[in-house]
C-alpha positions as a Markdown table, in Angstrom:
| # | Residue | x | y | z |
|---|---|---|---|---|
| 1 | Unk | -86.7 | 37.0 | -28.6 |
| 2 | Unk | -83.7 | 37.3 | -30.9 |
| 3 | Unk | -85.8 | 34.7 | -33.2 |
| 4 | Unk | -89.2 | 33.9 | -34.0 |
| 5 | Unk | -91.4 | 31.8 | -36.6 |
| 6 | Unk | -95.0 | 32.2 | -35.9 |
| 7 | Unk | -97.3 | 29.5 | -37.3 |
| 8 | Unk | -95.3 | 29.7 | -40.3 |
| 9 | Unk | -96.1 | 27.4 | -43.6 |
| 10 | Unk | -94.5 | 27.0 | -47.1 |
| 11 | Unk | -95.9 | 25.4 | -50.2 |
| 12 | Unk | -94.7 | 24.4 | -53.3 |
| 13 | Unk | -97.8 | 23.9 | -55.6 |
| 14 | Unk | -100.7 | 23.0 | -53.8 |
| 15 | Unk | -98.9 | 20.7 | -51.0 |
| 16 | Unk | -97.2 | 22.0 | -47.7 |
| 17 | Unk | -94.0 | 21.1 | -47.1 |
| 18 | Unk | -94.6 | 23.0 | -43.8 |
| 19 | Unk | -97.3 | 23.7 | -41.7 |
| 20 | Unk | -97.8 | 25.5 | -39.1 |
| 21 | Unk | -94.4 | 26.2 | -37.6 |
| 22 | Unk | -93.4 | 27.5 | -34.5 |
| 23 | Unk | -90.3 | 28.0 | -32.2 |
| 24 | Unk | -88.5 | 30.8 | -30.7 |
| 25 | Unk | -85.1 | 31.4 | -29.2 |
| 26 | Unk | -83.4 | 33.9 | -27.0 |
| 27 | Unk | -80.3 | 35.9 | -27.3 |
| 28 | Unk | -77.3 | 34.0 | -27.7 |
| 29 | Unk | -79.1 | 30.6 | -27.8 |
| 30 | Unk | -78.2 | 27.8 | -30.3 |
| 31 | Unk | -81.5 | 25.6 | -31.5 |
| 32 | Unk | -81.4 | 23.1 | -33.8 |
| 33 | Unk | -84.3 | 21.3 | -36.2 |
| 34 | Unk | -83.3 | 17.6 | -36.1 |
| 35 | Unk | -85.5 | 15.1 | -38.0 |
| 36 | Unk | -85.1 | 12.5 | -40.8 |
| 37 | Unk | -85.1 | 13.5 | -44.6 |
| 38 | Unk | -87.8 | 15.1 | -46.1 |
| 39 | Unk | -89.6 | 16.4 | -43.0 |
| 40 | Unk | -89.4 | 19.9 | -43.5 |
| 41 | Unk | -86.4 | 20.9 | -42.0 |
| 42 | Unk | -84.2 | 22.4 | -44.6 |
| 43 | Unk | -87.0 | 24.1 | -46.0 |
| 44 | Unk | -87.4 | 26.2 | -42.3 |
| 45 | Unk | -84.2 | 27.1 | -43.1 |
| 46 | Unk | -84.1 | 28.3 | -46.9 |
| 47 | Unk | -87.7 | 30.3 | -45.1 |
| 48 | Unk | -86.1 | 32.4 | -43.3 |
| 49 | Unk | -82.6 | 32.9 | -45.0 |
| 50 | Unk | -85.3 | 34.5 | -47.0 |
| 51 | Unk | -85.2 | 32.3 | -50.3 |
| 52 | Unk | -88.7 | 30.8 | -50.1 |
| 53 | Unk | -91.6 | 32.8 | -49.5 |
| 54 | Unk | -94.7 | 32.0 | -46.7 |
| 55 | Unk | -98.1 | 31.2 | -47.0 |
| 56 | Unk | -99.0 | 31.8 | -43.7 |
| 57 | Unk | -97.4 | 33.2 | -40.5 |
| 58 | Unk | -94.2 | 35.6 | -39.9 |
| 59 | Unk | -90.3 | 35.2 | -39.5 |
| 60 | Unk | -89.0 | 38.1 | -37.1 |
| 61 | Unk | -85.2 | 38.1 | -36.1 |
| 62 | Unk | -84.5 | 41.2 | -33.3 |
| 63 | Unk | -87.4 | 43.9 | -33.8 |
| 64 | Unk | -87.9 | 43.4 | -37.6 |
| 65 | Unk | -89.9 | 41.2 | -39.7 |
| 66 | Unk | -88.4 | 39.0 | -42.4 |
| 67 | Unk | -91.1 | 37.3 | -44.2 |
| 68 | Unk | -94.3 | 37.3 | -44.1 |
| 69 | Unk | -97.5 | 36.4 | -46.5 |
| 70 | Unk | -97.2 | 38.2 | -50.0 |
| 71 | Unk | -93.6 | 39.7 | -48.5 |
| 72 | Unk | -90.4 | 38.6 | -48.2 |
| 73 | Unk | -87.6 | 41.1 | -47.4 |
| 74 | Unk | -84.2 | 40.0 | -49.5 |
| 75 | Unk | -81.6 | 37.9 | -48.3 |
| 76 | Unk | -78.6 | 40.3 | -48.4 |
| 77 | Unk | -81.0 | 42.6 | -46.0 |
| 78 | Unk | -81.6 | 40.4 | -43.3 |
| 79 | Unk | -78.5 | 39.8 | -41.6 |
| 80 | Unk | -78.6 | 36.4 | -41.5 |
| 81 | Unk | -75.4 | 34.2 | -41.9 |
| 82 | Unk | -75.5 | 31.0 | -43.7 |
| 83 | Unk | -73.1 | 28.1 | -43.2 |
| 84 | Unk | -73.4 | 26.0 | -46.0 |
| 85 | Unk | -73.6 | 21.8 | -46.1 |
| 86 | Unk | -70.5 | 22.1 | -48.5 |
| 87 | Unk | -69.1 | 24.9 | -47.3 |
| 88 | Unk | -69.2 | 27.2 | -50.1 |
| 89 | Unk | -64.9 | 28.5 | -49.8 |
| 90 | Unk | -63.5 | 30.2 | -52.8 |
| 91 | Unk | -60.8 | 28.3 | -53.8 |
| 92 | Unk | -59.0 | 30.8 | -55.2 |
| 93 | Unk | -59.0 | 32.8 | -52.1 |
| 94 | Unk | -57.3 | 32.1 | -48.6 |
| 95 | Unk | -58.7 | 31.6 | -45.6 |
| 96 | Unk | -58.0 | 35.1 | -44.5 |
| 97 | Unk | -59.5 | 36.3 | -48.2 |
| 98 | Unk | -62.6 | 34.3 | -47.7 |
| 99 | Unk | -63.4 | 35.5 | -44.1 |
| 100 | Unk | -62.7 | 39.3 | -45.9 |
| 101 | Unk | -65.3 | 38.6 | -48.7 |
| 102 | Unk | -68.5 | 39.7 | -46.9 |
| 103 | Unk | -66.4 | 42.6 | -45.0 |
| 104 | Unk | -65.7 | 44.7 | -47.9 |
| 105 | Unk | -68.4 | 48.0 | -46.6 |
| 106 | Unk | -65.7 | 48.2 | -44.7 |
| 107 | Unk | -62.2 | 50.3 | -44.5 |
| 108 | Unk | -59.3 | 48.3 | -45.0 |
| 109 | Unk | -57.5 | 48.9 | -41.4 |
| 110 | Unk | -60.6 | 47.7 | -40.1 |
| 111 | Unk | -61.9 | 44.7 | -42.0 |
| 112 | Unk | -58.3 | 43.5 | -41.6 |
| 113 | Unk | -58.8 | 43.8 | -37.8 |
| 114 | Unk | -61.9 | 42.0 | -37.8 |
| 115 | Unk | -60.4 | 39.1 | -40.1 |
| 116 | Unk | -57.8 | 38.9 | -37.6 |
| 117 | Unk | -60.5 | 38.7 | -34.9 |
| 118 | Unk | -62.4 | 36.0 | -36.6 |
| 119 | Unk | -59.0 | 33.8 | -37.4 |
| 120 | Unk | -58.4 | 34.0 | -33.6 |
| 121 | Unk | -61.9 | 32.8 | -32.7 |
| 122 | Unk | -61.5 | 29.7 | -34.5 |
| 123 | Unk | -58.1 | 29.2 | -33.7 |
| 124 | Unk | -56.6 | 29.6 | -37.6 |
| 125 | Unk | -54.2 | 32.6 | -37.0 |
| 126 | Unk | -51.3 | 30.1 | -38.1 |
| 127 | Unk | -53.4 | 29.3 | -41.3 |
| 128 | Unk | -54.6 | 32.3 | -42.7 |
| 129 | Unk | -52.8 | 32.8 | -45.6 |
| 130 | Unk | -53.6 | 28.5 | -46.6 |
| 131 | Unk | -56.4 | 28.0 | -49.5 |
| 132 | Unk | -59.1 | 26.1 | -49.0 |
| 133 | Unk | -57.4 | 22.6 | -50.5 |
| 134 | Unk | -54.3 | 22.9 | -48.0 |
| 135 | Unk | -56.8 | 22.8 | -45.1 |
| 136 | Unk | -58.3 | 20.1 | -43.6 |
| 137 | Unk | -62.3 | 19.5 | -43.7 |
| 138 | Unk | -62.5 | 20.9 | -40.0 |
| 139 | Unk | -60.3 | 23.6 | -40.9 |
| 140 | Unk | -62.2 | 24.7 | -43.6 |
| 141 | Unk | -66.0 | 24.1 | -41.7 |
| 142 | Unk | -64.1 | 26.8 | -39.4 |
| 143 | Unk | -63.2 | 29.0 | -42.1 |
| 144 | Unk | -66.8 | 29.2 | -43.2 |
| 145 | Unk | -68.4 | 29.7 | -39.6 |
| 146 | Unk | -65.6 | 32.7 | -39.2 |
| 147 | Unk | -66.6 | 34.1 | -42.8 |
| 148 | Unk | -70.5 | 33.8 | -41.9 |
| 149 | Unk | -69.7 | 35.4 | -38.3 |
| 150 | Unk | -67.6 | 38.0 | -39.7 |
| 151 | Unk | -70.7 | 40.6 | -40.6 |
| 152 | Unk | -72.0 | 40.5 | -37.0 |
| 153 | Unk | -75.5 | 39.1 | -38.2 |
| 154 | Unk | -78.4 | 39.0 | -36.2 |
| 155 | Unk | -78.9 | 35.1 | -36.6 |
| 156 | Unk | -76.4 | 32.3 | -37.8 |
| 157 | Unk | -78.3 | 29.7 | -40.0 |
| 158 | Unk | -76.1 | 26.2 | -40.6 |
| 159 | Unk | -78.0 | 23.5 | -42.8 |
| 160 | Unk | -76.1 | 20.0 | -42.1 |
| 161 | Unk | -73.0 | 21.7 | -41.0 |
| 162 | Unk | -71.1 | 18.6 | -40.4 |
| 163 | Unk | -72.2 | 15.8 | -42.6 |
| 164 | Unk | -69.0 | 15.8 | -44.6 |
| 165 | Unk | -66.9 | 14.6 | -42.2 |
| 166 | Unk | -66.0 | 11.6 | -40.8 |
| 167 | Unk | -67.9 | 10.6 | -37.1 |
| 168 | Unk | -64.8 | 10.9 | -34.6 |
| 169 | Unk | -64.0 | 14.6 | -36.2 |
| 170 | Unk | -68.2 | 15.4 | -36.3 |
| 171 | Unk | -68.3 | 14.9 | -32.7 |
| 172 | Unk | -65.0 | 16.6 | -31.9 |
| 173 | Unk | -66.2 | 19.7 | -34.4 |
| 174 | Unk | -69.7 | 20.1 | -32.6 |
| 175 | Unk | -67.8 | 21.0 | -29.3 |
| 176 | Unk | -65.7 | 23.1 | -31.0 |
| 177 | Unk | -68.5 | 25.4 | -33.2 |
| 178 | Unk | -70.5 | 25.6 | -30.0 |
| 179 | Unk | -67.9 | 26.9 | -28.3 |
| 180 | Unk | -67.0 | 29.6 | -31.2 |
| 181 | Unk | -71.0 | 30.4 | -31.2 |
| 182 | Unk | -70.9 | 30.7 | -27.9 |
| 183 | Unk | -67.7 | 33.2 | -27.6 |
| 184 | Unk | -69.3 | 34.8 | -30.1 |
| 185 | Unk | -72.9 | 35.4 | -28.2 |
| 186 | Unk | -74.2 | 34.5 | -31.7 |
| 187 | Unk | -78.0 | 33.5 | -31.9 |
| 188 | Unk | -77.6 | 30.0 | -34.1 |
| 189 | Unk | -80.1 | 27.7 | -35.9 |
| 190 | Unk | -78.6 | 24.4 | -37.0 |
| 191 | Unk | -80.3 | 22.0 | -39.5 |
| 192 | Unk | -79.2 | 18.1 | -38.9 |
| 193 | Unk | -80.5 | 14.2 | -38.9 |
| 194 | Unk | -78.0 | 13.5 | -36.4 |
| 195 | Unk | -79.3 | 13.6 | -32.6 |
| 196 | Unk | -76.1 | 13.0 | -31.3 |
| 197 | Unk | -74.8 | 16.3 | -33.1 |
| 198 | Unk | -77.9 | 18.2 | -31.7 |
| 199 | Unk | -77.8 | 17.2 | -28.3 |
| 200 | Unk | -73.5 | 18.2 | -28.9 |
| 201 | Unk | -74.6 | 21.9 | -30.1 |
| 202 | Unk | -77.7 | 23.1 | -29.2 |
| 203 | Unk | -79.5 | 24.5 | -26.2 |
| 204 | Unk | -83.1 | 23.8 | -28.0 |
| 205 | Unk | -84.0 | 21.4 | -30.3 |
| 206 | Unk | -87.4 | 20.7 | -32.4 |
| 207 | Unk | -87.9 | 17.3 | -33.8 |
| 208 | Unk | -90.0 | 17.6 | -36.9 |
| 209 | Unk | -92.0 | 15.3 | -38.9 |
| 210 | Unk | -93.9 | 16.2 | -41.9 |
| 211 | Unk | -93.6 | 19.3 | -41.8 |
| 212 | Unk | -94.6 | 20.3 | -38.1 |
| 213 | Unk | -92.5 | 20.6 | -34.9 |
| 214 | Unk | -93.3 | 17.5 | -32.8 |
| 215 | Unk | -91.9 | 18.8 | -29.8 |
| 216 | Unk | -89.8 | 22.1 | -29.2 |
| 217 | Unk | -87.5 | 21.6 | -25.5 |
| 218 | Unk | -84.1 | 21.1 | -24.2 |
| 219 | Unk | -82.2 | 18.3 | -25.0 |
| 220 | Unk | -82.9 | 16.6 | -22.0 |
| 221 | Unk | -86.5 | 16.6 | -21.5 |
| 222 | Unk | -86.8 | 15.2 | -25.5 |
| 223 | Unk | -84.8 | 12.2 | -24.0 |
| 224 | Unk | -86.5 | 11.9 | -20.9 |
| 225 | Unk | -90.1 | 13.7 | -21.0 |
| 226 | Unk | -90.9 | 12.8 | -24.9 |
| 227 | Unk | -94.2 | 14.5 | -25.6 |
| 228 | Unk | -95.5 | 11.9 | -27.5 |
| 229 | Unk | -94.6 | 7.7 | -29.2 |
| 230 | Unk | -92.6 | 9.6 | -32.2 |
| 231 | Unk | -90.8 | 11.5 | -30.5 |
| 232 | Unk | -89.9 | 8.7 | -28.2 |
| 233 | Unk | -89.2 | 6.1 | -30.7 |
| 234 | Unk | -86.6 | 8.6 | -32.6 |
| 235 | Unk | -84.5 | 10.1 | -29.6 |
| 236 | Unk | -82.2 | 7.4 | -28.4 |
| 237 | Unk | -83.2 | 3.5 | -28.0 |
| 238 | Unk | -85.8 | 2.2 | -25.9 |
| 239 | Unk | -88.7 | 0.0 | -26.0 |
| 240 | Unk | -92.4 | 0.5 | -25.4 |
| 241 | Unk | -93.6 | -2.2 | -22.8 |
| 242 | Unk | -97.3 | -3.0 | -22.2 |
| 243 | Unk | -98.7 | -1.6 | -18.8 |
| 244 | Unk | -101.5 | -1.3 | -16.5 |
| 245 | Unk | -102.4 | 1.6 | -14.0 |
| 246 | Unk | -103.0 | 0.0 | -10.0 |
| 247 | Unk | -105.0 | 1.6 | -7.8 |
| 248 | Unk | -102.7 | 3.4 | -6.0 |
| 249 | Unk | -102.1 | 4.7 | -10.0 |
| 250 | Unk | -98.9 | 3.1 | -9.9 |
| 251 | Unk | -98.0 | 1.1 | -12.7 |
| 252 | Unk | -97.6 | -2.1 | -13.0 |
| 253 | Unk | -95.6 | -4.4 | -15.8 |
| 254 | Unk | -94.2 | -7.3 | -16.1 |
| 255 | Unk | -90.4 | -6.4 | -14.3 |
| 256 | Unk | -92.4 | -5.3 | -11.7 |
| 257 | Unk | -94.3 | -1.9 | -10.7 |
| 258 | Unk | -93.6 | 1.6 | -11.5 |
| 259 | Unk | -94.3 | 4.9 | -9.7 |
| 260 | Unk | -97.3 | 7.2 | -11.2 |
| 261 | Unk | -96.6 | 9.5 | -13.8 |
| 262 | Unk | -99.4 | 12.2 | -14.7 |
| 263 | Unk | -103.1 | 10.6 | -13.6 |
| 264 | Unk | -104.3 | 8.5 | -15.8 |
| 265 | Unk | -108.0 | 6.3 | -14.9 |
| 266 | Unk | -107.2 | 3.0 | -12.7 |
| 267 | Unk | -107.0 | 0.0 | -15.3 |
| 268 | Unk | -105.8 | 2.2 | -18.0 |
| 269 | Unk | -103.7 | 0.3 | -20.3 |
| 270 | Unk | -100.6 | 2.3 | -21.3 |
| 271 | Unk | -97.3 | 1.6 | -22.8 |
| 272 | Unk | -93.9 | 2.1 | -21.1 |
| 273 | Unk | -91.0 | 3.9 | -22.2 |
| 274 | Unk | -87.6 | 2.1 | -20.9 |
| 275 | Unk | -84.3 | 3.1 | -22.0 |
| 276 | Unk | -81.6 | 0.8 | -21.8 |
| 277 | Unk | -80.2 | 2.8 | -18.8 |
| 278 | Unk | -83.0 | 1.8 | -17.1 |
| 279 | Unk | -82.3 | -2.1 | -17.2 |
| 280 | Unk | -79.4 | -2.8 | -14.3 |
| 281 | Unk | -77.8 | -6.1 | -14.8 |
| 282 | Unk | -78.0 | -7.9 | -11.2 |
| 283 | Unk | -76.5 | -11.4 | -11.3 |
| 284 | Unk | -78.1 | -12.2 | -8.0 |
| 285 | Unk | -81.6 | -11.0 | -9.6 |
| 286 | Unk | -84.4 | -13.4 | -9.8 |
| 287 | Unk | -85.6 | -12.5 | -12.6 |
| 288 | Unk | -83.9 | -13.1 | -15.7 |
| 289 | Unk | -83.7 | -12.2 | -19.3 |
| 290 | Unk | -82.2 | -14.6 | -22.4 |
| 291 | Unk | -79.0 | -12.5 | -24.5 |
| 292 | Unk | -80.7 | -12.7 | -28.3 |
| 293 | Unk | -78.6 | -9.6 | -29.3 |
| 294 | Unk | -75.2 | -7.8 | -28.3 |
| 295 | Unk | -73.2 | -4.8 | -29.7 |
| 296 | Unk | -69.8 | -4.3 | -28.4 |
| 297 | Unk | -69.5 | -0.8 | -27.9 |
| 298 | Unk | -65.8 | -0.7 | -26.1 |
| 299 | Unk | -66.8 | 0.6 | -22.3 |
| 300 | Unk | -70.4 | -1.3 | -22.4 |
| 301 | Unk | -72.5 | -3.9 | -24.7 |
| 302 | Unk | -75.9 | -3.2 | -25.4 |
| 303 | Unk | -77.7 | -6.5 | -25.2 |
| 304 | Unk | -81.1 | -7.4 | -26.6 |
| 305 | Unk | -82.7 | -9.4 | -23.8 |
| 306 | Unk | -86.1 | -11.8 | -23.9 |
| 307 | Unk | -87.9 | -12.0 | -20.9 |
| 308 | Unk | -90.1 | -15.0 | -20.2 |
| 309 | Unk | -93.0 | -13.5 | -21.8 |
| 310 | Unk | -91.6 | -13.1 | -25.0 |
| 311 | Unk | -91.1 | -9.0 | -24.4 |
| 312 | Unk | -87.7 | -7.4 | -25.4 |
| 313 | Unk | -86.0 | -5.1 | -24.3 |
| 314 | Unk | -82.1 | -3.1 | -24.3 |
| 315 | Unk | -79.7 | -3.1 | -21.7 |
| 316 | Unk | -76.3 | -1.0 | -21.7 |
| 317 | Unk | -74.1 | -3.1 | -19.6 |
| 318 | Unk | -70.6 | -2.4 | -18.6 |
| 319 | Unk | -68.1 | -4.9 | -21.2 |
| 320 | Unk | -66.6 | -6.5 | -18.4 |
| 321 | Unk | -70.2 | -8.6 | -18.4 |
| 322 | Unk | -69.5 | -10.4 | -21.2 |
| 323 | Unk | -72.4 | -12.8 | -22.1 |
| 324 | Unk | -73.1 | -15.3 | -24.5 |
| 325 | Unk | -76.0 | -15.3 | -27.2 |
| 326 | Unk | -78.6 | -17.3 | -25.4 |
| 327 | Unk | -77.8 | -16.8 | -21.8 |
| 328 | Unk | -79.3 | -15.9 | -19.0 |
| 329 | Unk | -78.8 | -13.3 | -17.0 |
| 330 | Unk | -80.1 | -11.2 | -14.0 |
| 331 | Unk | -81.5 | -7.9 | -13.9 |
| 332 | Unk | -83.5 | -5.4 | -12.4 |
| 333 | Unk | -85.6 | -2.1 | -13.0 |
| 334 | Unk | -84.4 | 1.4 | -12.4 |
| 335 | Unk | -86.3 | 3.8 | -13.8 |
| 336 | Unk | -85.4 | 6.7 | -12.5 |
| 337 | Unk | -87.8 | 8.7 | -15.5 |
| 338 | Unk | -91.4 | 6.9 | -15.8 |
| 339 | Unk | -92.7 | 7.7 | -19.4 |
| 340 | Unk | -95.6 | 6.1 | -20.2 |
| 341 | Unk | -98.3 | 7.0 | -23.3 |
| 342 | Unk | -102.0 | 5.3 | -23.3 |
| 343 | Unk | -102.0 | 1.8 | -25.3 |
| 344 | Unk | -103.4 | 2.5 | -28.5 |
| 345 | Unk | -104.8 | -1.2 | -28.5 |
């Protein structure tokens, strides 16, 4: 493992703002902690740049240990990079100067070959000689990847990396720094409240909440094999739709009956999961649902449909099927992912 936290926990006073924390990544892998503010997440990161200390458990990055209870070894020792959420340039310096600032162990023939190297990487040889206010906001978020990349360090840390700029360049930029990372074989740790920009950059990705790690997996099983109703609720849309296990333990609700998931006792009552990928709109359908709700979103419309019974539930339709508030119209269930948690009720 090129990173691990083990059943870490940091206080402030007598509160936790974390408790017992854990995650690891391989070699080259980018994670990210994604969660609303104030869960924790930031503080993770400020642990094991090595600014706040533990109260319990270890940070190890490679073979060596970073923190621990009662020890922390100092920042400038660890070899951990740190992207910051404003960047942190110089503006007196250019971009080539900036990238050079944590290179200067080095000779000059060679820290100017490795500036060069780093310019190339994020594709900024034209601009190397441009201070920070001639460059763009992507521009300069590349500058300061290519300056905390420059050192070779063991672990890249970047706490909200792209919450500065606007959402068409986010998206666009997320692509781009994973790519760079990537190239780089760098070992990354991203900070962010924005799933869309996890999912974008990372190979693993932790949802917290208060503190803890809800659920530590790929982007794809948080989406669809949620490990509990939080994680659930707060990775894409969905709705949770009352259920019974058959005897045959498939499940039945009102659109119709679903295959088993893990055994659960006949007559349990559980709650469904369903995405709005999982509602297919099917004018010859009998059963149909009433449009309370629709949100254009150029190549589809998610609607907010009422069944008969008063449930709701989301549909992404293609825009072409362009309905009225208060129609009616057919549909049908394809889950192809059953996720389903016992009713709390």
């Amino acid at each position: 493992m090129q990173l691990e936290l083990s059943n870490i926990a940091v206080g402030f006073g007598q509160s936790l703002v974390i408790d017992d924390l854990t995650l690891a990544l391989e070699p080259g892998e980018i994670g990210c902690l994604l969660g609303a503010s104030g869960c924790g997440k930031t503080t993770a990161l400020r642990a094991i740049a090595g600014f706040e200390p533990l109260a319990r458990g270890q940070i190890v990055v490679g073979d060596r240990q970073l923190s621990r209870r009662g020890w922390t070894l100092p920042p400038q020792e660890r070899r951990v990079g740190m992207v910051f959420q404003d960047y942190a340039l110089f503006p007196h310096l250019s971009a080539a100067e900036n990238i050079a600032f944590g290179l200067r162990g080095l000779g000059a023939a060679r820290r100017r070959h490795r500036v060069a190297e780093m310019l190339d990487l994020v594709g900024l040889d034209t601009l190397a000689h441009h201070y920070p206010h001639q460059l763009s906001g992507g521009q300069q978020q590349r500058v300061a990847v290519a300056r905390a990349l420059a050192p070779d360090p063991a672990l890249l840390l970047m706490d909200e990396p792209f919450s500065n700029l606007d959402v068409e360049l986010r998206e666009r930029l997320s692509l781009e720094v994973r790519d760079i990372l990537k190239a780089a074989g760098t070992t990354a740790l991203i900070v962010t409240h924005d799933q869309h920009e996890a999912f974008a950059l990372a190979d693993r990705v932790g949802l917290m909440h208060s503190g803890r790690i809800e659920q530590w997996d790929s982007p794809y099983n948080l989406y669809h094999r949620p490990v509990s109703r939080r994680v659930a609720r707060f990775i894409g849309q969905g709705v949770l739709l009352p259920g019974v296990v058959q005897d045959n333990h498939h499940i039945r609700i009102t659109l119709g009956c679903l295959p088993p998931v893990s055994p659960l006792p006949v007559g349990t009552r559980v709650d469904v999961l369903l995405r709005p990928d999982d509602i297919v709109h099917d004018d010859g359908s009998p059963l149909k649902a009433a449009v309370r709700a629709k949100t254009f979103r150029g190549a589809s419309i998610l609607y907010t449909l009422e069944l008969p019974c008063g449930a709701r539930l989301l549909a992404l339709v293609p825009s072409h099927h362009n309905h009225a508030i208060g129609e009616a119209i057919g549909i049908h269930l394809e889950a192809k992912h059953v996720i389903a948690f016992p009713s709390d009720s």
